[in-house]
N, C-alpha and C positions, 0 to 999 in steps of 0.2 A: 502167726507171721512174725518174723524178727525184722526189725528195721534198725537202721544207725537213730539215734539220736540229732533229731535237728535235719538231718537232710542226709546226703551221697553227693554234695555236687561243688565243686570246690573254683567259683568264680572269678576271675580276673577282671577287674578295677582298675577303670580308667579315670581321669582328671576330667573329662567330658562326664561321664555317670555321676561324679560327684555335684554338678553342680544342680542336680533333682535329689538330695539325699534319699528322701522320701520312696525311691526306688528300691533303696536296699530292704525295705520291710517286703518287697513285692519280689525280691529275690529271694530272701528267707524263707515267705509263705510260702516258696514254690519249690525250695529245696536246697538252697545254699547254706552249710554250716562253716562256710570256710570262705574269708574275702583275701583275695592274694592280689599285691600289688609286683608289679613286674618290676624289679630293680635297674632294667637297662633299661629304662626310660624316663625322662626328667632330670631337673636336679638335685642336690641332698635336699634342697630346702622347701623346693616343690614336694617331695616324698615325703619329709616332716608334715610337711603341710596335709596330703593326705591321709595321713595317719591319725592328726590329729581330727580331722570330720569321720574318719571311720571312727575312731571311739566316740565321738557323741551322738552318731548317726544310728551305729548299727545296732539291730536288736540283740538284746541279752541272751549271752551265748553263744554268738558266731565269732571265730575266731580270726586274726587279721594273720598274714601270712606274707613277709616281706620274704622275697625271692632273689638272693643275691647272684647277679649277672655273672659271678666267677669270671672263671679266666677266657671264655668264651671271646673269640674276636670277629668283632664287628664292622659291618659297611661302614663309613659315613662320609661325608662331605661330597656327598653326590651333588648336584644341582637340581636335577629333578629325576623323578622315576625312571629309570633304567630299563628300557625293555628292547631283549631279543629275542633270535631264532637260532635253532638247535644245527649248530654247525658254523656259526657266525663266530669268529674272532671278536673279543673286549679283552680294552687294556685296563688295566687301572692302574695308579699312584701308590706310591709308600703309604700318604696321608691317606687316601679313601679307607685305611684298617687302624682298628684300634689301639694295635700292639706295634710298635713300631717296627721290634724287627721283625715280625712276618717272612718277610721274603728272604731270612734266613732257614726258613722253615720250610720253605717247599721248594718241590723241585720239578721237573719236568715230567708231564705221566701220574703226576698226583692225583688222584681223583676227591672233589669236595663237595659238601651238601651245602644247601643255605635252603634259609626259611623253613624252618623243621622238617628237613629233608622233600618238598616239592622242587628245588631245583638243584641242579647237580652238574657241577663243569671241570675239564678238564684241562688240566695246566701245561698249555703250548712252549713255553718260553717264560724264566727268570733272568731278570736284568736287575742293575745296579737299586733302581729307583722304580720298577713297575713291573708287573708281571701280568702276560698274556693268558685268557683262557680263550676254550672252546663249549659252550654251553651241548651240554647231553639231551636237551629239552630248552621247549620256550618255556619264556617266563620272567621276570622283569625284578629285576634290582634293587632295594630300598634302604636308605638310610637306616642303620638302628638294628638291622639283621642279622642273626649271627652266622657264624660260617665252622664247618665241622670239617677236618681232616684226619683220617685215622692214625693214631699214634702219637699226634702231633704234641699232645698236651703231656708228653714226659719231659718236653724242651720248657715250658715254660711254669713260673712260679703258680704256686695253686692258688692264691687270691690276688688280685689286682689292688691297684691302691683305692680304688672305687671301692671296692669289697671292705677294706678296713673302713672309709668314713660311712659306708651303710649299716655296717656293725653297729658304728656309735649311735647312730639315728635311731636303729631299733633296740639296743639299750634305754634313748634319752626317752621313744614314744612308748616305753612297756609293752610291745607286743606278744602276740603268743607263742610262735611258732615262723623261725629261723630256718632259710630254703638255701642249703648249701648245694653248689652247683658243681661238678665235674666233679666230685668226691673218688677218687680212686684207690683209697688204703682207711684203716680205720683210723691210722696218727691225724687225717687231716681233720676227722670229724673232733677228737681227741683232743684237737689245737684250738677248736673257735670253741668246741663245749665246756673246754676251763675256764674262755675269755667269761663268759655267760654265767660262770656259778654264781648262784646266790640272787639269777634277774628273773628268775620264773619266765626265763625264755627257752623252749624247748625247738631241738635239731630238727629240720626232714633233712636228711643226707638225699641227693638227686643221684640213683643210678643211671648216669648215660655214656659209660665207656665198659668197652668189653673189660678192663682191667678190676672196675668198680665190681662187675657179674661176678667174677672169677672170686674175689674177696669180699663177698656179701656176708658172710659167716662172719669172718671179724668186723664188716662196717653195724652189724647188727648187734654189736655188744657194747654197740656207745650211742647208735643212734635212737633217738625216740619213733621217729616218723620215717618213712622210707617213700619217697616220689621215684617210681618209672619214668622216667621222660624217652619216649621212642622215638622223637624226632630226632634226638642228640643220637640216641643209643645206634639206630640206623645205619649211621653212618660210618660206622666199627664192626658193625655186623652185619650178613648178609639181610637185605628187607623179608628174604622167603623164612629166614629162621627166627626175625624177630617177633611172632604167637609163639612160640615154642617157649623161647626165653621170657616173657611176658608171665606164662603158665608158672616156669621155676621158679623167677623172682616172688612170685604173691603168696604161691606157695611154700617158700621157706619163711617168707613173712609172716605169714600164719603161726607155723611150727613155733616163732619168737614168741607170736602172741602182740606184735607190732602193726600197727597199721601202717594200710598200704594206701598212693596213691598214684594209679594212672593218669598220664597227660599225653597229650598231642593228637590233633587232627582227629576230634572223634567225631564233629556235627560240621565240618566246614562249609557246605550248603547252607545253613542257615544263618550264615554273616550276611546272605543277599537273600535268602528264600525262608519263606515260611514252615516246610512241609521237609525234616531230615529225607535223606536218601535209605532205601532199604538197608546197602550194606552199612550206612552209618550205624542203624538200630542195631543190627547184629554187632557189629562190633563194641559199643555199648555193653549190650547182653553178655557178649565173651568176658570182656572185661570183669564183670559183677559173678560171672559163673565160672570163672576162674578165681576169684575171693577177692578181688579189691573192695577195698572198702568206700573207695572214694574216685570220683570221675573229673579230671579236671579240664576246663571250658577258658578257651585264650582268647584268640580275637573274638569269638561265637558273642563273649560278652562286654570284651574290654571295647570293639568297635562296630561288632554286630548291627543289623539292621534290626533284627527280632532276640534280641538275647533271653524275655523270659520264655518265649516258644521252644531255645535252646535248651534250660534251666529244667524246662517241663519236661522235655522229653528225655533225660537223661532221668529225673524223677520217677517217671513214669517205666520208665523201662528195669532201673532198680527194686522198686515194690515189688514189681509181674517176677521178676527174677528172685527176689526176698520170698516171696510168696511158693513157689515151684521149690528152694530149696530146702524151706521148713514149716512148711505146712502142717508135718507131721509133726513135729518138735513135741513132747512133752517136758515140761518140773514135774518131779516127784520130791516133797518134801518130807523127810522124816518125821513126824512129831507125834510118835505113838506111847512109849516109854512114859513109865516113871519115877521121880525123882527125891528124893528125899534129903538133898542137900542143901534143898533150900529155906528149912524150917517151916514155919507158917506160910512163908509166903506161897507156895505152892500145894497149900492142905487141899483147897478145893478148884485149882485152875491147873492147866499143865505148866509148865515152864517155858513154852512160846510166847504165854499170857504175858510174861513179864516184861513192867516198863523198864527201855534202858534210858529213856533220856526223851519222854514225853511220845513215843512210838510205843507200841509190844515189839517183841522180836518179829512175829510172822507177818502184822502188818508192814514193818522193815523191808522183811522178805520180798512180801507181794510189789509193794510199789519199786523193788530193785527190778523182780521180774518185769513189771507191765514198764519199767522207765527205760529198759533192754528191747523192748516193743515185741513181748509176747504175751497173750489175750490170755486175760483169768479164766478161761475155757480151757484151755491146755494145760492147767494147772493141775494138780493129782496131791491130795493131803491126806497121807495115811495117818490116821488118827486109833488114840486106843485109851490111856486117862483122860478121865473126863472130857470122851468125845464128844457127849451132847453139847458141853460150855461150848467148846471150839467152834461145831462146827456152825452155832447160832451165830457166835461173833462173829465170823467170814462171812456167812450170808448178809446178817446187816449190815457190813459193809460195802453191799453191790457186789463185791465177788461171787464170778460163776464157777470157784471154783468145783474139781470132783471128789466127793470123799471116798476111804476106803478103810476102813474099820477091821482092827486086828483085835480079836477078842484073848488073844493069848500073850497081850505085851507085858505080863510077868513074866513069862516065862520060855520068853524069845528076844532075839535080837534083832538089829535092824535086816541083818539080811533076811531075815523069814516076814519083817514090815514091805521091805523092798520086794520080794518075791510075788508077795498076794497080791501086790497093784499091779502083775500081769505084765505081759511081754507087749512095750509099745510098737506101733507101729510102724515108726522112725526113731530120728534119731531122737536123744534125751538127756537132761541135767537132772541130777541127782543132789538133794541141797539135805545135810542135816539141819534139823529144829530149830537146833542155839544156840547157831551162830546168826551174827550180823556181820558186815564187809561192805566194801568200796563198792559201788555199782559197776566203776570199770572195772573189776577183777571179774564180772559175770560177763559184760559186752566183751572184753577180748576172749575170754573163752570160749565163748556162740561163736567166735571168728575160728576157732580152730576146727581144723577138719580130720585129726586122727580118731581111729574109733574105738582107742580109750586115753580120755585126758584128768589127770587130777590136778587141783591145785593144790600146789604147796608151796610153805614160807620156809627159807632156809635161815639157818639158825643154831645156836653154836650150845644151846642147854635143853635138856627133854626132862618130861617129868613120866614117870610112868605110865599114866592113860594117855601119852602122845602117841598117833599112829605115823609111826615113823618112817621111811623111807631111806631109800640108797640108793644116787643115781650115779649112772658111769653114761657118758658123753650125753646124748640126747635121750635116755630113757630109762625109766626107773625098773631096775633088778631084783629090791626085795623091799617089802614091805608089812607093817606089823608091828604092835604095841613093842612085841620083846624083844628087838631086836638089838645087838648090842651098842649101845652111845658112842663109844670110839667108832664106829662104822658111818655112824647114821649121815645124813644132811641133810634131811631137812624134814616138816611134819606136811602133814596129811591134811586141809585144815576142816575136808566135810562138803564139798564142791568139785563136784567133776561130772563132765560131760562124756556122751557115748555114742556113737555115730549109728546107722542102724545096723550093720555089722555087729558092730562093739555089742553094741543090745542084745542081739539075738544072743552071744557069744556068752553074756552075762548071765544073764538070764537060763540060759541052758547051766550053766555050772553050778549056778547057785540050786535049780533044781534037780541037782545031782548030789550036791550036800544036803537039801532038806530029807530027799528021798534015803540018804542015809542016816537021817535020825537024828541029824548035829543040828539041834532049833537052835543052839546057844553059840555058834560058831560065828566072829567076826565077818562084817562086811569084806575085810582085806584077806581076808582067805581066800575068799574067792579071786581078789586080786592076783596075791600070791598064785593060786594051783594056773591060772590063764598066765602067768609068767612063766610058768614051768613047763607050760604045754608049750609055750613058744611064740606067745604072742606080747606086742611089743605093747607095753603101756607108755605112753608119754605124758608131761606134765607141764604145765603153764606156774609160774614162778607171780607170787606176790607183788616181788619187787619193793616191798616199801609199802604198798597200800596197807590201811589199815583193815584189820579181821579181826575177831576176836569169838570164841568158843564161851558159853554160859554152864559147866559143868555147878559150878559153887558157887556161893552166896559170894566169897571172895573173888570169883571170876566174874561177879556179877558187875561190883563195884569198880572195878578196875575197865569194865566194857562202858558203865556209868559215868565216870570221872574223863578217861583216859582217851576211851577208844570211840566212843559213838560221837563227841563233838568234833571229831579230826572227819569222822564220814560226813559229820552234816558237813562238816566245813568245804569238803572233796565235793562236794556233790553240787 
């Protein structure tokens, strides 16, 4: 089973929850890895204020998520709750909107949503100072709401002045994770992520305009996090098309290797009821089985009657979903081969044995695997030097993993290691020996759903054992140690996953080269020959994480020194 780390459920944080802090431990237990405070409500100092009890409230690890209100315009200066019926004339004021000139912005025949698209009215009459609607549905009015017009927002500036002094608040309170709102080009995301460098605060750009859908390609070249919001989005798009687009958006998220977050209206029943609605669970389920990564929960928690029943059940419905998509998952890790570059150290253990920095490599490994939440049962270690040492040491360590013994690792290579361990079930990650790496460079990979992904680091020097690569737009071309340097972009680093397609596809070609005789023939041959056949390999990018390969005593020292305190540190 793979699971996210920490939870799937991205809670909304109210001023009233805070004053039980002691809840937030009871929201974590149950699945929230993400506290999101909503920016269009309170004031900056109020918002300080909550920001500073979530860092000394919430448990280690859950990340705080300030959500800037953008250019969104708002009800306000109601007197009390607003309620009509569908066909009834209301007027309202200049002042009851946030932006003042509003009612240069709409016109007669406008059609707009409010309250993440549950009410929806139609604009009778614009006058100097007030303009008239006709509500489409009952449903009742509220301070604080925002209100969605299509198109609207090419008229007006992309952040509000509210938006700059929430900037500064989540600079002053170190937060994690910045929720830009109505993002429609990548400059804007480009504009607040310069303001940011250097504060360890990372972007969710909010897709909720059809213009944002259209330029998702380039908003995902600068953003970290990507939020769906469908109640905003709705409003630009037809309701019957918005699964459709829901589907493309997570799925080109994936293809980045970015995480995704859905929002709006997934448990609304349980702001007053105990017991979600069927179609709420389905819709949950869709969500998680179209690849988000993350489910997120507004009033369900911020003013809910039952918020952890809501927590739960979003929990619960991700696992059953986790569970159904990779059940079958195996690792297969390389570590049969031997080595002679590392003098003594490796006379009588293989070279996974080796400490980098108070770990061995393969225990590294393991606990990367089991911290991605997939069970050392699923695990597969083709072993060949000294595979008796090995495979005691993995046993002793409570690992279930499977072994699989190549009695001819002189005189073959990893594709003929990879082959013996037999054609999985589903889908599967392939990890050589010795290397160690970031644990997110594993977790977003298990997020991707091509069925064949390598990682690789791009990079501007190769040395000749680099398995090299050459990628044109989305997909890698040609790959292989000898490829020429001036071509290349980037290396290969030993990590890639296979969908069960992919597997079968692999697996068949490779046992089409052993059965020709080639035991000595690179793993990326077979890469190569399924590129030539016509199938498309794609690849998930480093980024920056640290990796690093243990070929040499000098590769060792440099993973020693360099590279393995940057992963404790990432991690």
């Amino acid at each position: 089973m793979v699971k996210s780390i920490g939870g799937k459920v991205v809670c909304t944080i109210s001023p009233v929850l805070l004053r039980e802090p002691h809840i937030l431990k009871d929201f974590h237990e149950n699945g929230m890895s993400i506290a999101r405070i909503n920016g269009s409500y309170g004031t900056k100092d109020e918002i300080h204020g909550m920001i500073t009890i979530l860092k000394k409230s919430l448990p280690r690890g859950v990340k705080i998520l300030l959500d800037l209100p953008g250019n969104k315009i708002r009800i306000r200066n109601l007197k009390r709750p607003l309620a009509f019926k569908a066909g009834q004339e209301i007027t309202l004021k200049s002042d009851n909107f946030t932006y003042e000139g509003f009612l240069r912005l709409v016109k007669k025949g406008d059609i707009f949503s409010c309250s993440d698209g549950t009410v929806k009215m139609r604009v009778v009459s614009v006058k100097k100072n007030s303009v008239c609607f006709s509500p489409l549905v009952s449903g009742v009015l509220l301070n604080g709401k925002g209100m969605n017009i299509p198109n609207i927002h090419h008229g007006l500036p992309f952040i509000f002045e509210r938006d700059i002094e929430l900037i500064s608040v989540a600079i002053d309170g170190k937060i994690d994770l910045l929720g830009l709102s109505f993002v429609r080009r990548a400059e804007h995301v480009r504009r607040i992520k310069s303001q940011l460098t250097g504060k360890g605060i990372v972007i969710v750009a909010k897709i909720e305009t059809k213009e944002a859908v259209e330029k998702l390609e380039d908003i995902l070249e600068f953003a970290e996090y990507i939020m769906l919001d469908r109640g905003d989005l709705e409003a630009e798009i037809e309701r019957s098309q918005l699964p459709l687009v829901q589907k493309e958006v997570i799925a080109r998220c994936r293809k980045h290797g970015k995480p995704v977050i859905v929002a709006s209206q997934f448990i609304p029943s349980l702001v007053n009821s105990e017991l979600p609605k069927l179609s709420e669970v389905s819709d949950i389920a869709n969500a998680f089985l179209d690849g988000a990564d993350y489910v997120m929960l507004s009033e369900e928690t911020a003013i809910g009657r039952y918020p952890l029943e809501a927590i739960k059940s979003v929990s619960d419905v991700g696992m059953r979903v986790e569970r159904y998509l990779d059940k079958n998952i195996t690792v297969k890790i390389l570590a049969a081969g031997f080595s002679s570059d590392f003098g003594s150290l490796t006379t009588h253990k293989h070279k996974c044995l080796l400490d980098v920095g108070g770990q061995t490599i393969i225990e590294h490994q393991l606990e990367n695997i089991s911290m991605c939440g997939i069970s050392s049962e699923n695990v597969q270690i083709i072993t060949g030097y000294n595979y008796l040492q090995l495979e005691e040491y993995i046993k002793s360590g409570m690992h279930k993993s499977r072994f699989v013994y190549n009695p001819w690792y002189l005189s073959t290579n990893l594709l003929v290691s990879l082959w013996m361990s037999g054609r999985p079930d589903g889908a599967c990650v392939v990890l050589y020996g010795d290397i160690v790496f970031d644990r997110n460079i594993l977790c977003a990979l298990l997020r991707r759903r091509d069925d064949f992904c390598l990682v690789v680091d791009r990079k501007n020097k190769f040395d000749a054992e680099d398995e090299k690569v050459i990628i044109r737009k989305d997909k890698i071309i040609r790959i292989g140690k000898d490829l020429d340097t001036e071509m290349v972009d980037a290396e290969f680093i030993g990590l890639a996953k296979f969908s069960e397609t992919g597997s079968k596809l692999l697996y068949e070609e490779m046992n089409r080269i052993i059965r020709g005789g080639n035991l000595m023939t690179f793993i990326t041959q077979a890469f190569e020959n399924l590129i030539t056949a016509g199938h498309e390999i794609g690849f998930l990018e480093t980024r920056g994480r640290p990796w690093a390969d243990n070929d040499t005593l000098v590769d060792l020292k440099y993973t020693q020194n360099e590279i393995f305190p940057r992963i404790r540190k990432a991690a």
